[in-house]
MARBA-3410 file (N, C-alpha, C, O; in Angstrom, 1 decimal):
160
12.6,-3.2,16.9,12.4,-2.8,15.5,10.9,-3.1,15.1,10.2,-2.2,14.5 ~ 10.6,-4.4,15.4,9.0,-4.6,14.8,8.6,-3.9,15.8,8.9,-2.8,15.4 ~ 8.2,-3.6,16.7,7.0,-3.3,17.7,7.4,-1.7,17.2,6.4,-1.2,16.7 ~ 8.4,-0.8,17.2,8.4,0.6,16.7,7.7,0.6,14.9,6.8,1.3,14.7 ~ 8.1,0.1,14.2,7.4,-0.5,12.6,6.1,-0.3,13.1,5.7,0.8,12.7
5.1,-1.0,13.9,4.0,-1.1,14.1,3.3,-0.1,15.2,2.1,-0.1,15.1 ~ 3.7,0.4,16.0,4.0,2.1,16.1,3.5,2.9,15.0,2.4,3.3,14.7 ~ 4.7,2.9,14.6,4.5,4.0,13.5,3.2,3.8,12.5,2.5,4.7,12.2 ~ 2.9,2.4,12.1,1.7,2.1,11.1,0.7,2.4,12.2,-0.3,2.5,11.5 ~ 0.4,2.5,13.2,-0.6,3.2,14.1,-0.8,4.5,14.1,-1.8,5.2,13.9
0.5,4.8,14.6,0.5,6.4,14.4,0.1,6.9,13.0,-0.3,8.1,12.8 ~ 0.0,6.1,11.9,-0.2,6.6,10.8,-1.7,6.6,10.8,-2.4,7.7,10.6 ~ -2.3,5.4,10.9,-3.5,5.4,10.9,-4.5,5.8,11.7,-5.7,5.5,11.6 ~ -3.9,6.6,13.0,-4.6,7.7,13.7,-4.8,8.7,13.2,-5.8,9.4,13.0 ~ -3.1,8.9,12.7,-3.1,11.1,12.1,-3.8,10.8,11.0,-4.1,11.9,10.6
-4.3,9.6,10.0,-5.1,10.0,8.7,-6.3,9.8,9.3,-7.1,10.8,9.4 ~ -6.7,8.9,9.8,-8.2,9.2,10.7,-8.3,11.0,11.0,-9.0,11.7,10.2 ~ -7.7,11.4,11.7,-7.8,12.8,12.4,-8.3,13.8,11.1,-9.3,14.5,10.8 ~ -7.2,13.2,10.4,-6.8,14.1,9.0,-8.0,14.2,8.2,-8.3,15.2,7.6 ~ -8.7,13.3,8.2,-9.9,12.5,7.5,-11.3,13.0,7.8,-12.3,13.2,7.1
-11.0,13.0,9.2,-12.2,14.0,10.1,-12.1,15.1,9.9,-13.2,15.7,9.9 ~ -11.0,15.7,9.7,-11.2,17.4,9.4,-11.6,17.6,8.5,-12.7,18.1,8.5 ~ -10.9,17.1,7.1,-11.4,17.1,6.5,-12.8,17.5,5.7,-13.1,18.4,5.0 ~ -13.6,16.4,6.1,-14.9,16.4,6.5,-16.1,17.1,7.0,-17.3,17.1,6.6 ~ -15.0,18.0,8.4,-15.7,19.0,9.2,-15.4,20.3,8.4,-16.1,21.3,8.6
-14.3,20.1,7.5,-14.0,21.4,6.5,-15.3,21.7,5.8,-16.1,22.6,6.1 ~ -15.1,20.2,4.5,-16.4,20.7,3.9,-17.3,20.8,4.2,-18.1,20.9,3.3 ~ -17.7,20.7,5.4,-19.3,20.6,5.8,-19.4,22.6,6.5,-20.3,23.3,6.2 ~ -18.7,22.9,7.1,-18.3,24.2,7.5,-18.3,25.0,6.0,-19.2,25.9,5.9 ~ -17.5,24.7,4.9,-17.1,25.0,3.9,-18.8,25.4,3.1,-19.0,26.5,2.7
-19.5,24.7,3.0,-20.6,24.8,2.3,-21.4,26.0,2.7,-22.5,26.3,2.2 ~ -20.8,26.7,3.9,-22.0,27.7,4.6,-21.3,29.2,4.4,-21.5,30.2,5.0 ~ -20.5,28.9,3.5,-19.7,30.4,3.0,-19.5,30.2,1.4,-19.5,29.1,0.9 ~ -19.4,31.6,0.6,-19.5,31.3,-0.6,-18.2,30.9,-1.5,-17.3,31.7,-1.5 ~ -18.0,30.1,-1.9,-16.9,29.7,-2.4,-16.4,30.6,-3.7,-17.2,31.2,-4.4
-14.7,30.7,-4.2,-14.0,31.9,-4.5,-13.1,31.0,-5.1,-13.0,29.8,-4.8 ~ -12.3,31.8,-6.1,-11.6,31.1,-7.2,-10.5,30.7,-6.3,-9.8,29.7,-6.5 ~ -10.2,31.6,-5.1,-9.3,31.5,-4.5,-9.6,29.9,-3.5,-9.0,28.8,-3.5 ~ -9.8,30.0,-3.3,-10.8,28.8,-2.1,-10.9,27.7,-3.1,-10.4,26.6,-2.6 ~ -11.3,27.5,-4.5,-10.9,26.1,-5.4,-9.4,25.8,-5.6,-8.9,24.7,-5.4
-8.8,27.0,-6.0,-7.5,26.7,-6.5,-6.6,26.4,-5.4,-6.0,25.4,-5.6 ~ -6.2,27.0,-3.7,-5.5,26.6,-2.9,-5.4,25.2,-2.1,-4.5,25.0,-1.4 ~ -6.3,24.2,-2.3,-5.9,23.5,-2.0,-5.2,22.4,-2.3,-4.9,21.5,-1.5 ~ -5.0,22.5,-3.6,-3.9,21.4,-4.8,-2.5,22.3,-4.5,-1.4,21.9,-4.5 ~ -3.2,23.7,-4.3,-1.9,24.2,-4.5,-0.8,23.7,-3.4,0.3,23.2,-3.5
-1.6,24.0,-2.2,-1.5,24.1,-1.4,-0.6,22.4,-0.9,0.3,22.5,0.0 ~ -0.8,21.1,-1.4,-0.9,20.3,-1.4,0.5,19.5,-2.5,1.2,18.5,-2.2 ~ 0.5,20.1,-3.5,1.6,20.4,-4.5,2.9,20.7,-3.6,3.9,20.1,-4.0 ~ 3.1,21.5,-2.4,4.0,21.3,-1.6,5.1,20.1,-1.2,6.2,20.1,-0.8 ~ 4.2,19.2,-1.3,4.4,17.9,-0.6,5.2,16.7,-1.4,5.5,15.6,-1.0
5.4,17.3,-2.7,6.2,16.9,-3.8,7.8,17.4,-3.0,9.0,17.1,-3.5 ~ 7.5,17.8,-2.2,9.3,18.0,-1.6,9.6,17.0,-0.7,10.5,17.2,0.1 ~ 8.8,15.8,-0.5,9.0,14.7,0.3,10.2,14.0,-0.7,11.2,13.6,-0.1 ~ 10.1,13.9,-2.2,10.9,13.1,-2.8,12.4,13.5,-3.2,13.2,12.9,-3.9 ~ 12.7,15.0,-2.3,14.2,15.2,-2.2,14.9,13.8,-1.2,16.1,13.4,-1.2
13.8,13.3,-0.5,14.4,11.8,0.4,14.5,11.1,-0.2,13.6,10.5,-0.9 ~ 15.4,10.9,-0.3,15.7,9.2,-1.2,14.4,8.3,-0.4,13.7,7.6,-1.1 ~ 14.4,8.3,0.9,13.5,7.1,1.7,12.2,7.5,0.7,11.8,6.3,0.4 ~ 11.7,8.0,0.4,10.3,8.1,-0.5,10.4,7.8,-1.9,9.3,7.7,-2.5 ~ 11.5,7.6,-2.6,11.4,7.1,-4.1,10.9,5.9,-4.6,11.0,4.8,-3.9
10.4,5.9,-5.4,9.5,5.0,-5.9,9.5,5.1,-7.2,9.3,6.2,-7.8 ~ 9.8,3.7,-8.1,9.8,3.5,-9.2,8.9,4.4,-10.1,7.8,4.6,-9.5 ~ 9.0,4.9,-11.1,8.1,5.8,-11.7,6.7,5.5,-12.2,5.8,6.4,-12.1 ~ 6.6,3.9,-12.8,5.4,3.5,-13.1,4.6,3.1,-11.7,3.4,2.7,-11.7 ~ 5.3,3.4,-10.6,4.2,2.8,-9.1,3.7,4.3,-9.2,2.5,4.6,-9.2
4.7,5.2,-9.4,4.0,6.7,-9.0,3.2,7.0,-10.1,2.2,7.5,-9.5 ~ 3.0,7.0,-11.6,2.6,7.1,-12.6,1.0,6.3,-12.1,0.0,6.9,-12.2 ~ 1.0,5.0,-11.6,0.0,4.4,-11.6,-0.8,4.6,-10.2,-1.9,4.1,-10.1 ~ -0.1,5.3,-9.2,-1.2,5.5,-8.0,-1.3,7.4,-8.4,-2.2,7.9,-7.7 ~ -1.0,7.8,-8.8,-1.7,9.1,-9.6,-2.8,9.1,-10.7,-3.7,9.9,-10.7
-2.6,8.1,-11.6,-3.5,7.8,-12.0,-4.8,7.1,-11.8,-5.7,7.2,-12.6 ~ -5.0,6.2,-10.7,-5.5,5.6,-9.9,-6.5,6.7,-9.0,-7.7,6.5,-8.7 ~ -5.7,7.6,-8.7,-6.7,9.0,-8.0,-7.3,9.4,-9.1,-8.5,9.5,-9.1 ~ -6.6,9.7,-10.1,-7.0,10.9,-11.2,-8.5,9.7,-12.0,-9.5,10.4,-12.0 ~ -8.9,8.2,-12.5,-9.5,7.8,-12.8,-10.8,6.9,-12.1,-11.9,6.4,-12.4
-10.0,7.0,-10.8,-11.2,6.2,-9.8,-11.8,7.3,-8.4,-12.8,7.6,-7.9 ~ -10.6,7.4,-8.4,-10.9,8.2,-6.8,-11.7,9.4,-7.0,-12.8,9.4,-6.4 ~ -11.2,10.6,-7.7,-12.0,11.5,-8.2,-12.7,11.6,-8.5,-13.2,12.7,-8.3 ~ -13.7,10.4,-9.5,-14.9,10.2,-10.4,-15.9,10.7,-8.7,-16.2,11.9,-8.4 ~ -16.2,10.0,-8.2,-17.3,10.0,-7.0,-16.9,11.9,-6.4,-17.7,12.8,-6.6
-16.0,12.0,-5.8,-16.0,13.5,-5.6,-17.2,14.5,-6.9,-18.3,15.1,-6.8 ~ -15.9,14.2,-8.1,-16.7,15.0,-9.3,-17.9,14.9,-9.2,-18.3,16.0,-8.7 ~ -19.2,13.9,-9.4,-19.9,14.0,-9.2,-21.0,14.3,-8.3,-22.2,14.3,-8.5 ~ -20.3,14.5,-7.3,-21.4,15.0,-6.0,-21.4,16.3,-5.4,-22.1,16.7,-4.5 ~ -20.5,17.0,-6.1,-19.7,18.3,-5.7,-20.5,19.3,-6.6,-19.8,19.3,-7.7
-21.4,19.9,-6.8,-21.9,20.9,-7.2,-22.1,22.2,-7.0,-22.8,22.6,-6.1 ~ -21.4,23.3,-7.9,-21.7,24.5,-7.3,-22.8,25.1,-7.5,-23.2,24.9,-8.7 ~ -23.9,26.3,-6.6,-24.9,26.7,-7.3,-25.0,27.9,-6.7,-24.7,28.1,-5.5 ~ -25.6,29.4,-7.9,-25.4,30.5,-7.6,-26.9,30.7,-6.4,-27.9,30.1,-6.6 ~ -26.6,31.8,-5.0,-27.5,32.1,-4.5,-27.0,33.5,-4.1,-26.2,33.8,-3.3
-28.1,34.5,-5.3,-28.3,36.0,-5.4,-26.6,36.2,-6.4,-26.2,35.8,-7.5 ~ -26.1,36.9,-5.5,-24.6,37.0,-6.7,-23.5,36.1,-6.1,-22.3,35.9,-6.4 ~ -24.1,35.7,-5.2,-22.3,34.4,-4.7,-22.6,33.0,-4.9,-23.7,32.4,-4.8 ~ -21.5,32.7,-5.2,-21.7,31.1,-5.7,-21.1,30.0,-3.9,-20.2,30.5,-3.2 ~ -21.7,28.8,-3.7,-22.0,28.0,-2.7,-21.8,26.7,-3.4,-22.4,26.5,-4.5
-20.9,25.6,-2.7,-20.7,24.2,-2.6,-22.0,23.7,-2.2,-22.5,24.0,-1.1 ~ -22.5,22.8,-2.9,-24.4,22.6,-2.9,-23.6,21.2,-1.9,-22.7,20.4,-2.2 ~ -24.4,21.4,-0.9,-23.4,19.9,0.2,-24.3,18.8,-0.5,-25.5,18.7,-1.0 ~ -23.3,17.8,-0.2,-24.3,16.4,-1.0,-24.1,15.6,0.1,-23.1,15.7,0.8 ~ -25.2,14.8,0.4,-25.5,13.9,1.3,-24.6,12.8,1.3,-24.4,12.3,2.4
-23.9,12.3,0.2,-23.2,11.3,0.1,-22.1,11.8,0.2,-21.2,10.9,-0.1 ~ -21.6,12.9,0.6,-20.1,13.3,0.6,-19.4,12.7,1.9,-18.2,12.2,2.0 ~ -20.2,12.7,2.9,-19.4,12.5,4.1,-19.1,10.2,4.4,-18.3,9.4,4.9 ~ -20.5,10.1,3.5,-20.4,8.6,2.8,-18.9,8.2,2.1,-18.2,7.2,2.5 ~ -18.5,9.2,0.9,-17.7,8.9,-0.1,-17.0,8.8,0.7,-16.6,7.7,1.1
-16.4,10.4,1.3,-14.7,10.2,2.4,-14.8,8.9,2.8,-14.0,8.1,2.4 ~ -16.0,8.4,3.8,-15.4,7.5,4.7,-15.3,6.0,3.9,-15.1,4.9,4.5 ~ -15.4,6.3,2.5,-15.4,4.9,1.9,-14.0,4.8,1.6,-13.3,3.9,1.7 ~ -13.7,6.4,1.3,-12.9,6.5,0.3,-11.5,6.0,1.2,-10.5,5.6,0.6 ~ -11.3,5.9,2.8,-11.0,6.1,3.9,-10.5,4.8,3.7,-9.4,4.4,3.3
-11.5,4.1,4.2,-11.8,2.5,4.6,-11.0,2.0,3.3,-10.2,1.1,3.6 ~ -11.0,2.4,1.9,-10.5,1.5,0.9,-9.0,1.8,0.8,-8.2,0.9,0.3 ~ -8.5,3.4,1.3,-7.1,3.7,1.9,-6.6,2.9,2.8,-5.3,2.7,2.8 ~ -7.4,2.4,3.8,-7.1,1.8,4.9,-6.2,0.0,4.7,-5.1,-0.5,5.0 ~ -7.8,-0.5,4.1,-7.1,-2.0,3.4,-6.2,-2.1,2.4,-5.8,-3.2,2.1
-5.6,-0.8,1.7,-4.7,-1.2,0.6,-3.1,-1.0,0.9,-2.0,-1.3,0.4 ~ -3.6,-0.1,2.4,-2.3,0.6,2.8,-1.6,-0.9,3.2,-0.4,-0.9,3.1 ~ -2.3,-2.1,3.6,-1.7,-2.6,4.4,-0.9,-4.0,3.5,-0.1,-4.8,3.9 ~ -1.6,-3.8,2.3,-0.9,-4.8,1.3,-0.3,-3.9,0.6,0.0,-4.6,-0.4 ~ 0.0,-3.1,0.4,1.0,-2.1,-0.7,1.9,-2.0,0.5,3.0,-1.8,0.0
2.1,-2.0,1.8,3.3,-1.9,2.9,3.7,-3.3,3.2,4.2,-3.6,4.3 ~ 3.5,-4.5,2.2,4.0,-5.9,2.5,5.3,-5.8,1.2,6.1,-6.7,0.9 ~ 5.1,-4.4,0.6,6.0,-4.9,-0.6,7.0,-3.4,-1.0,7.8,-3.2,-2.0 ~ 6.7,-2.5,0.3,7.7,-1.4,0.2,7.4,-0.5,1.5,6.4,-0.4,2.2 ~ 8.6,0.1,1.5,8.4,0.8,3.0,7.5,2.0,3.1,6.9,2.7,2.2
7.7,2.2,4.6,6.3,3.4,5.0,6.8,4.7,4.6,5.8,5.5,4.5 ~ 8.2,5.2,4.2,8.0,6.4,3.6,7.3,6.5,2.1,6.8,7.6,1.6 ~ 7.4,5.3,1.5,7.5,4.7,-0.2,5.8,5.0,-0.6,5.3,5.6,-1.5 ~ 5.3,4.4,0.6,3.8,3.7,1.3,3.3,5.7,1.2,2.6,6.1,0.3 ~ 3.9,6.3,2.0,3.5,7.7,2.0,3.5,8.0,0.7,2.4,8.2,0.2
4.9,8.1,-0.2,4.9,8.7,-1.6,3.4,7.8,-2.5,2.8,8.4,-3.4 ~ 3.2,6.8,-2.1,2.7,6.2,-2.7,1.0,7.4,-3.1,0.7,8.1,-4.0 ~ 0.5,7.1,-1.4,-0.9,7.2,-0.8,-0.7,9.0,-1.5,-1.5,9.5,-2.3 ~ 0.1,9.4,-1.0,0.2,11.3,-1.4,0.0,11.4,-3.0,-0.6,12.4,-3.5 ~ 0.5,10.4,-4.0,0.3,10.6,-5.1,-1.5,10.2,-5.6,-2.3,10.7,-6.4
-1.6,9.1,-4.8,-3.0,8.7,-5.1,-3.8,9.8,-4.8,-4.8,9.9,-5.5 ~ -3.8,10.9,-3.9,-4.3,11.5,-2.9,-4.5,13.1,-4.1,-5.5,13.7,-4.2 ~ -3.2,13.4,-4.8,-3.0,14.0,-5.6,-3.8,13.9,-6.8,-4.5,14.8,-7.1 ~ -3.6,13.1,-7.2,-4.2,12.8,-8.4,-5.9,12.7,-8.4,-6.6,12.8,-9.4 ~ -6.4,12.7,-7.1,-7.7,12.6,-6.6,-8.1,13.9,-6.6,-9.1,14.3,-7.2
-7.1,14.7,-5.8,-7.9,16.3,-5.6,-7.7,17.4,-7.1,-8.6,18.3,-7.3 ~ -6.6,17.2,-8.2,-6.3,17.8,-8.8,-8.0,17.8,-10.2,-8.6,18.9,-10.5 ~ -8.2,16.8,-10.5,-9.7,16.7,-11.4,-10.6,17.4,-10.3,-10.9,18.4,-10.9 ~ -11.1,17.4,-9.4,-12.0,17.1,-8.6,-11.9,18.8,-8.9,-12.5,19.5,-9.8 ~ -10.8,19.4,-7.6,-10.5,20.9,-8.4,-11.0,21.7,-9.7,-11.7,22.8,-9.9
-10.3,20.6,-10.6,-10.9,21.3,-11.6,-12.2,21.5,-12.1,-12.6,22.6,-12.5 ~ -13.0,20.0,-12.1,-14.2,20.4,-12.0,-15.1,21.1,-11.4,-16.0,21.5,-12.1 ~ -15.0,21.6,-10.1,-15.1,22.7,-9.2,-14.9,24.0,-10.3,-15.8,24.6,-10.8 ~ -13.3,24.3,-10.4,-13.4,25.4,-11.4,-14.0,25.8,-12.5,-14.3,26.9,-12.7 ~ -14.2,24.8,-13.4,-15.0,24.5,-14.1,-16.2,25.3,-14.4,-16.4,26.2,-15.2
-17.3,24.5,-13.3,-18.3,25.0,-12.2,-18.6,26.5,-11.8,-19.7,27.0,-12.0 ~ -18.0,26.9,-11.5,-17.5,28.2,-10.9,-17.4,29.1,-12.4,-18.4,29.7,-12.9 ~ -16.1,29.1,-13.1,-16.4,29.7,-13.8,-17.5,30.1,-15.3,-17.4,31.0,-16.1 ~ -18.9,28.7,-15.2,-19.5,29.0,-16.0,-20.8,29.5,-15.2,-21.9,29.8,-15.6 ~ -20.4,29.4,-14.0,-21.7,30.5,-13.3,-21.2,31.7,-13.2,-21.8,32.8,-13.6
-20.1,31.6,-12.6,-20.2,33.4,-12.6,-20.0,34.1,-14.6,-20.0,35.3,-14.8 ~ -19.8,33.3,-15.6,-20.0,34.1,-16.6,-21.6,34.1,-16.9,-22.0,35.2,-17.4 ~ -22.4,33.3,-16.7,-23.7,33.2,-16.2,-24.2,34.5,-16.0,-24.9,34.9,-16.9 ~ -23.8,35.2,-15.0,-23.9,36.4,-14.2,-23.9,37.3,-15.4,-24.7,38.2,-15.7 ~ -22.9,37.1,-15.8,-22.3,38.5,-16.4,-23.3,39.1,-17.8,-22.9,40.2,-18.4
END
């Protein structure tokens, strides 16, 4: 039972590694095509899916843990995205201005996922630990998003 437990907390923290790297290689790929209302909004959306983990009972979690690692994304985690994420028009299409510190932030943002996963899993289990990390994770991309849209749509009225 422990040695499969710790398994699995491996296996976890490979596939977010992996996950973390794509990531990464997204937005850096991402910045060399013009970005589209469609292209801001799908990935929350897209991500919003994942709210069907909590038909498991094994993922419930008291409401104020989930209330407070959403909010936790939404006031800390997001702040550094927002700010480094800039969009800017070139000729009539608008472009993710890449920031130097982005591939910095992820791997901070990574490393600080890394150490908390391992004291927030001393006091509830790994699917909980998931609901947990997915809400923080949520709450992170949903401002971030919007600022992006934000962005977006006062350039292209700009244009107009």
């Amino acid at each position: 039972m422990l040695l499969s437990t710790h398994l699995i907390q491996i296996g976890s923290i490979i596939v977010s590694a992996l996950a973390g790297l794509a990531l990464i290689i997204l937005r850096i790929r991402a910045g060399k095509q013009p970005v589209s209302l469609r292209k801001i909004a799908i990935p929350p959306l897209g991500m919003a899916t994942g709210f069907m983990m909590f038909v498991f009972s094994a993922t419930h979690i008291p409401w104020i843990w989930g209330i407070a690692a959403f909010l936790t994304g939404l006031l800390i985690f997001a702040f550094p995205l927002i700010v480094t994420t800039r969009l800017e028009r070139v000729e009539s299409d608008i472009y993710v201005r890449r920031s130097k510190a982005f591939v910095f932030i992820m791997m901070t943002l990574f490393v600080i996922r890394l150490s908390l996963h391992g004291v927030v899993e001393e006091y509830m289990s790994i699917p909980q630990t998931g609901a947990i990390f997915y809400l923080l994770a949520f709450g992170m991309i949903v401002p971030w998003r919007l600022a992006m849209l934000s962005d977006y749509l006062r350039l292209q009225k700009l244009e107009s």
